[in-house]
N, C-alpha and C positions, 0 to 999 in steps of 0.2 A: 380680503374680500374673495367671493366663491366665485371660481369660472362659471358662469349662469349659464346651463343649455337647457333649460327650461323649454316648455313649448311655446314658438310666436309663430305665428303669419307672418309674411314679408320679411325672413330673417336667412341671415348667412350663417352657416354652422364650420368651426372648424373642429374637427375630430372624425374619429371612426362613428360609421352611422349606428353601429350597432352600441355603444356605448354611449352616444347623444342621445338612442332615443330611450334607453332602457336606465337613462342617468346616470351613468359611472357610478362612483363613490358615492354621489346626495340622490340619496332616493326620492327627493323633494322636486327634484329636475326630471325623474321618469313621465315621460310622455305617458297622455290620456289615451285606453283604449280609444277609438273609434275617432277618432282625429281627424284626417287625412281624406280626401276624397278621389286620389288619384295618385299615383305613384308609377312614374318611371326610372328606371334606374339601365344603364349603359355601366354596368361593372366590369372587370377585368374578365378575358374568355378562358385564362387558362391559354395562350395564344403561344407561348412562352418566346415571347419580344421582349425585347426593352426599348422604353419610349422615350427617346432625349427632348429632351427641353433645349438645349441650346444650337441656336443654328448653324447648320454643318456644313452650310453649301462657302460662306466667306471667307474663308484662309485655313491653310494647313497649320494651323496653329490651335483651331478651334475642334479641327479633327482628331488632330494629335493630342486633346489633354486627356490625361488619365484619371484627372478627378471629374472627369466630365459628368455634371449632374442629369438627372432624368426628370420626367413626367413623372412617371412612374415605371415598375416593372413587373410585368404581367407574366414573372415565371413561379410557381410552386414548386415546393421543393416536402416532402415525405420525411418531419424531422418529432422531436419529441413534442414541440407545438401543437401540431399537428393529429398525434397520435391522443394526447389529452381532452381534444376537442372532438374528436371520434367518440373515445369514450362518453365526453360529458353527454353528446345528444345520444348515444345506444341507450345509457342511463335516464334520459328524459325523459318526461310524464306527455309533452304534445306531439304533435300530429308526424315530424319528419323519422320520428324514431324505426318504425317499422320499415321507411324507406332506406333512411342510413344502413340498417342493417344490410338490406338487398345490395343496394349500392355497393356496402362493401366486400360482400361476396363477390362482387362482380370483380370491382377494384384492387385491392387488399391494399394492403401499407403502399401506395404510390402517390404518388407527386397529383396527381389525377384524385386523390382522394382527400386529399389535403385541401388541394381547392372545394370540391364538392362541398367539404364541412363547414367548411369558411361560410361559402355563400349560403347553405342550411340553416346557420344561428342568426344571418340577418334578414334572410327572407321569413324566418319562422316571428322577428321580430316589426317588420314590416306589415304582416299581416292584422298582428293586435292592434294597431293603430289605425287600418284601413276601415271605412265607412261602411255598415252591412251593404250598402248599393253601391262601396266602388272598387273601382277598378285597379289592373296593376298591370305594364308591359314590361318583360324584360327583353333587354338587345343582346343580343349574342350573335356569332359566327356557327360553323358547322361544326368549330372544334369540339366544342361540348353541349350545344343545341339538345344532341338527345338524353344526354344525363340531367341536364340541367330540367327539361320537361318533364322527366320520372319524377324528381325532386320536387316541381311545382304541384305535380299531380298529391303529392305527399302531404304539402304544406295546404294547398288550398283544396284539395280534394278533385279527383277525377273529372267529376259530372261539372265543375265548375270552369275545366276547361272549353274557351271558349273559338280562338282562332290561333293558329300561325302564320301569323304574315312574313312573306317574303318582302325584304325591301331588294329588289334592283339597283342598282347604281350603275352598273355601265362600266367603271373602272375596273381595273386588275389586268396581270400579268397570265400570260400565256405557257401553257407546259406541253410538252412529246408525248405526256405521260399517263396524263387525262386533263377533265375540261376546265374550263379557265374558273376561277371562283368569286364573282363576280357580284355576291350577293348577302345579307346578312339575313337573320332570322328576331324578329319580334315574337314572342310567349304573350299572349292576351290572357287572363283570367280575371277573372269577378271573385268577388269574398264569397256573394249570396248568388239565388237564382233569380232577385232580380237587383239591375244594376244600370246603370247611366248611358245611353247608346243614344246617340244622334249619328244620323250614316250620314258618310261625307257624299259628296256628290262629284264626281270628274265626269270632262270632257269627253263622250262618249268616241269613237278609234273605227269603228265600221259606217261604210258606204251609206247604210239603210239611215245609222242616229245619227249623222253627223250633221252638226250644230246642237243639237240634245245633249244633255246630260244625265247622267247615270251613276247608279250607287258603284262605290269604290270595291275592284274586287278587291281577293285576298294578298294577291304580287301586287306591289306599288312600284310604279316607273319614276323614283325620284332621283335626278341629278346627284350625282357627290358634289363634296366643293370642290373645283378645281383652284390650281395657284394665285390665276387671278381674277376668284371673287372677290366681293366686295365685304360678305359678311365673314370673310376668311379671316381668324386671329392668329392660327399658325400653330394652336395646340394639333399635337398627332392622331388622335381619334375624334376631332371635331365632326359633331354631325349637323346637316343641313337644317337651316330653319323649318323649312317648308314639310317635313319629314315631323317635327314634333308637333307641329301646328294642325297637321292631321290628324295628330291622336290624342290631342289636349281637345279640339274641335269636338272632335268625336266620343268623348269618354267625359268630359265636366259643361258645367255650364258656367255660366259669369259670376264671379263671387266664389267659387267652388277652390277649395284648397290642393294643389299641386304639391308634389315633393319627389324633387332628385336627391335621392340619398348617396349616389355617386357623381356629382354633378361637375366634374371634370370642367370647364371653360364656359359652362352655364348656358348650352342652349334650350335649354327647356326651361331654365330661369327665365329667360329672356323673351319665349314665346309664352309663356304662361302671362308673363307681363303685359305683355303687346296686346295676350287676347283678354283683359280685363279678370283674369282668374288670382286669389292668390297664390303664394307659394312659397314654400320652403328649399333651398339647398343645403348642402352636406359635400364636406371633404376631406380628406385625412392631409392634403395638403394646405396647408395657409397660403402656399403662395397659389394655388389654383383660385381660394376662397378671394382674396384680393383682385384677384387680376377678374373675375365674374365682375365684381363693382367697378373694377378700372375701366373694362371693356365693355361689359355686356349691359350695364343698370346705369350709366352716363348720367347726367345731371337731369334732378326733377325733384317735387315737390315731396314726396310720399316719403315717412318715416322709413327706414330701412337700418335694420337691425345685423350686425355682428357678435357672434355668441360662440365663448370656447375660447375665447381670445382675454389676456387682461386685459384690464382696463386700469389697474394703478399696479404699485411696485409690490405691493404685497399681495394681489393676486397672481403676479410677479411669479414670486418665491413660491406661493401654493401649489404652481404649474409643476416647478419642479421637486415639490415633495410628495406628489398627489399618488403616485404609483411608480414601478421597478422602472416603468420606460417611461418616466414623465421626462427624464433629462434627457432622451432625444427628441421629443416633443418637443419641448424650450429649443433642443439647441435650432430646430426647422424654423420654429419661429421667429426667433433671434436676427434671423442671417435673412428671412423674408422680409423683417422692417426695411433693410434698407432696398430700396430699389431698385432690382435688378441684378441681384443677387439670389442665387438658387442656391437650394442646399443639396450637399451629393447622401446619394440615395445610399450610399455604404456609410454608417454611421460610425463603423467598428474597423480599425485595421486600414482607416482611411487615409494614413501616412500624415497626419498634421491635418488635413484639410474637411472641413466641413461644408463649406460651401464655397461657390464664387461667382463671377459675374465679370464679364469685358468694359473696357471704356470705352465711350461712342467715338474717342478721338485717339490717335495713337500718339504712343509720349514718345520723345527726344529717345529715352533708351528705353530698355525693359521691353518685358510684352506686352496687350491691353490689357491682361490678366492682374484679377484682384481676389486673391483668396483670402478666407475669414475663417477664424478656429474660434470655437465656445466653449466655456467653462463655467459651470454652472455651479461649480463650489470655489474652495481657498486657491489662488493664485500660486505659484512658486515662482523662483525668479530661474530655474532652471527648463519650466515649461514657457517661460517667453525666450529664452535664449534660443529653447528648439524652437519653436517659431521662427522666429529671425530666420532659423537656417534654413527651413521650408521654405520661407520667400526669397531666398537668394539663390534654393535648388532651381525654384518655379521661373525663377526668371521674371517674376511677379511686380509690376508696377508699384502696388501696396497691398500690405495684408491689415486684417481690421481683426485686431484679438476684442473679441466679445465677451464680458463676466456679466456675473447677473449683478457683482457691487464691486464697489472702484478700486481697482488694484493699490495694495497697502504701500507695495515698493516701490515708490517712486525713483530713488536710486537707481534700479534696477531696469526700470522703463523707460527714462531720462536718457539712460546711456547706450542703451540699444537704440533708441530713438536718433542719435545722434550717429551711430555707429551706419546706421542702415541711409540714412540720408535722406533726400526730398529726390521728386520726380517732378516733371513739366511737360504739359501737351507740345506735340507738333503745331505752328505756325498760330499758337495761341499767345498770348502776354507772357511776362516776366513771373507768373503766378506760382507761387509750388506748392506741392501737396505732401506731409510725411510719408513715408515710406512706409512705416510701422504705427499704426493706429491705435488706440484702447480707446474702446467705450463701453460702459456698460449700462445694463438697466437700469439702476439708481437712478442715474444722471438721466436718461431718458426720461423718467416720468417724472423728476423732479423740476426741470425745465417746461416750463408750458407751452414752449416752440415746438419741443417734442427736436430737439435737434439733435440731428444724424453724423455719423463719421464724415469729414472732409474730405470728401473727393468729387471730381470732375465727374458730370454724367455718365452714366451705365447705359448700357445697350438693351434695348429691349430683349430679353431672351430665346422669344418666340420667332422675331423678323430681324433682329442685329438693326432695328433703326432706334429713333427715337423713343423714347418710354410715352405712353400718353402721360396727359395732363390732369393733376387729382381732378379727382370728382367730389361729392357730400361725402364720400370715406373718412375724408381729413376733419370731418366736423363734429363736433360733441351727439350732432343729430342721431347720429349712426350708431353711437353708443349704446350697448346692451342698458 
């Protein structure tokens, strides 16, 4: 069966937005020009961070790991990737070609340039899809604010620029050096010269209006989240409800189709929701796409669609024949079934470890630490033996060897299994759990439980508490 990323309404997309929408490999899945009636996208700045996913503030343990997985990581690097994708859009027939080329004048072979092209081939493919009358905001910082505008100016044409809004927020850190940076930048453009505007209305601030209200300027005075909101999840770039709800207000009407093509922890999923609009998400992470339904889309009536993802054992196996990087693809996914396990963002030279995840409770010995290695082809009995020994470098509770079909050598698995031994929570039952775990996809979708590796609960990655509770995710509903 084919990974479906078709175009829906109301759906979760896992993958790159520029390959969901232009349909990978089935040109059958390429999205319909003019689609779309609104598109916001919070992509990476070029910031060059890296964004951890697991929480850092609980024990030096969690500090300490080196396979510590990410959000994501917001560094470009100037490599032959890079420099191919240069080429492809100089070579191109639409609109960013002439810009690339300036850009690269400016740029040349740098890290700075690498990103620019990046975000070139999906805003050029963002556009095809948007509605003659709608709209598009991009979030950005100062880091790349002014290149990134040339670019828009490029893709969507000059005269079509429409605002830059300053968001305020109030937070940040203080310098000797200059002034504090306190603020982000929204790109407002329209496809056509005419497009969807309803002006928001705030609380007028002077003596003369005060109780009036007044159209919204261009700086918006919107709170960050602080630690302890309410609609706080704990992803690193999380932006404020009340902040999309201004520009989904402002740019669609009710029924009007929404899409985060970078849609990070789903706040504009979740406000497109609230205000009766549909809407699309997009993520290169699975485990971001899941945790949007776990967290953001809670239990309710409405179909809702996951797409990108299998849904039996031989869409399975497609994943990882589909393309050169489908098998770290699979392996992200893999390691995101279970819950509460993240996959580390170094897929290559990762020392044994693909992903992992803590126990909510600490065991007898060992650390809470539960690392997971994937193989997405033939098993060896010398690639479980290194294993074995990466869980007993790690210091590791249990490790969970993931295959896409059930390791042949049982011999081989039996005895290492026996070798590495069982572990037991702290002040829990007489319970144990192996040490060394196999599961693979086979057995997953050939079960209708859909049942997981055995272990004791996982820690939320985000807050180190409890995982929430499924939602319609787990139900056939949700199904592409």
């Amino acid at each position: 069966m084919a990974l479906n990323t078709a175009f829906h309404p109301n759906a979760l997309y896992y993958g790159d937005c520029l390959e969901v929408i232009n349909g990978g490999a089935d040109s059958a899945d390429r999205w319909p020009d003019a689609c779309v009636d609104l598109i916001y996208l919070d992509p990476p700045f070029n910031s060059k961070r890296n964004y951890n996913v697991f929480f850092d503030k609980q024990s030096d343990l969690l500090r300490s790991s080196r396979a510590q997985a990410r959000a994501f990581e917001d560094t470009w690097y100037w490599d032959e990737e890079a420099k191919a994708r240069v080429e492809r859009l100089r070579r191109a027939a639409h609109m960013p070609k002439e810009t690339i080329e300036g850009l690269y004048l400016i740029h040349g072979n740098t890290d700075a340039m690498s990103y620019l092209s990046y975000m070139a081939e999906r805003l050029a493919a963002l556009r095809r899809i948007l509605k003659p009358t709608g709209s598009l905001y991009l979030h950005c910082d100062p880091t790349m604010s002014h290149s990134l505008k040339l670019l828009l100016d490029g893709v969507f044409g000059k005269d079509n620029f429409r605002n830059e809004i300053v968001w305020s927020y109030g937070l940040g850190g203080s310098s000797k050096r200059m002034f504090s940076k306190k603020h982000d930048i929204l790109l407002f453009y329209s496809k056509g010269s005419r497009w969807t505007f309803n002006k928001p209305l705030v609380p007028a601030t002077s003596n003369m209006l005060k109780g009036q209200m007044k159209g919204a300027a261009s700086v918006w005075d919107i709170p960050t989240i602080n630690n302890m909101a309410k609609e706080r999840v704990g992803y690193p770039t999380q932006k404020p409800l009340a902040l999309l709800e201004r520009i989904i207000k402002a740019s669609s009407n009710a029924g009007d189709i929404v899409l985060d093509p970078f849609c990070g922890c789903g706040t504009a999923v979740a406000a497109a929701q609230k205000l009766g609009r549909k809407w699309i998400g997009i993520d290169i992470s699975s485990f971001a796409v899941e945790q949007v339904m776990a967290r953001r889309l809670g239990r309710h009536d409405q179909e809702i669609k996951l797409l990108g993802i299998p849904e039996d054992y031989a869409a399975c196996v497609k994943m990882t024949q589909s393309d050169p990087l489908s098998r770290f693809k699979f392996e992200r996914w893999a390691i995101n079934k279970i819950p509460g396990m993240v996959p580390n963002i170094k897929q290559t030279g990762d020392g044994g470890i693909d992903g992992e995840g803590y126990l909510l409770t600490e065991p007898v010995e060992h650390t809470r630490k539960v690392i997971a290695q994937v193989k997405s082809g033939n098993t060896t009995a010398d690639q479980i033996r290194a294993f074995c020994h990466v869980i007993r470098e790690q210091k590791a509770a249990a490790g969970v060897f993931i295959t896409l079909k059930p390791i042949s050598d049982n011999r081989t698995l039996k005895k290492n299994k026996t070798e590495l031994g069982t572990f037991r929570l702290k002040g829990a039952s007489s319970d144990t759990y192996p040490r060394l775990q196999a599961w693979s996809m086979k057995e997953y979708f050939d079960d209708r439980r859909r049942n997981l590796p055995n272990l004791p609960p996982l820690a939320d990655p985000f807050t180190g508490k409890e995982l929430p509770q499924p939602t319609l995710w787990d139900t056939p509903k949700t199904s592409g």
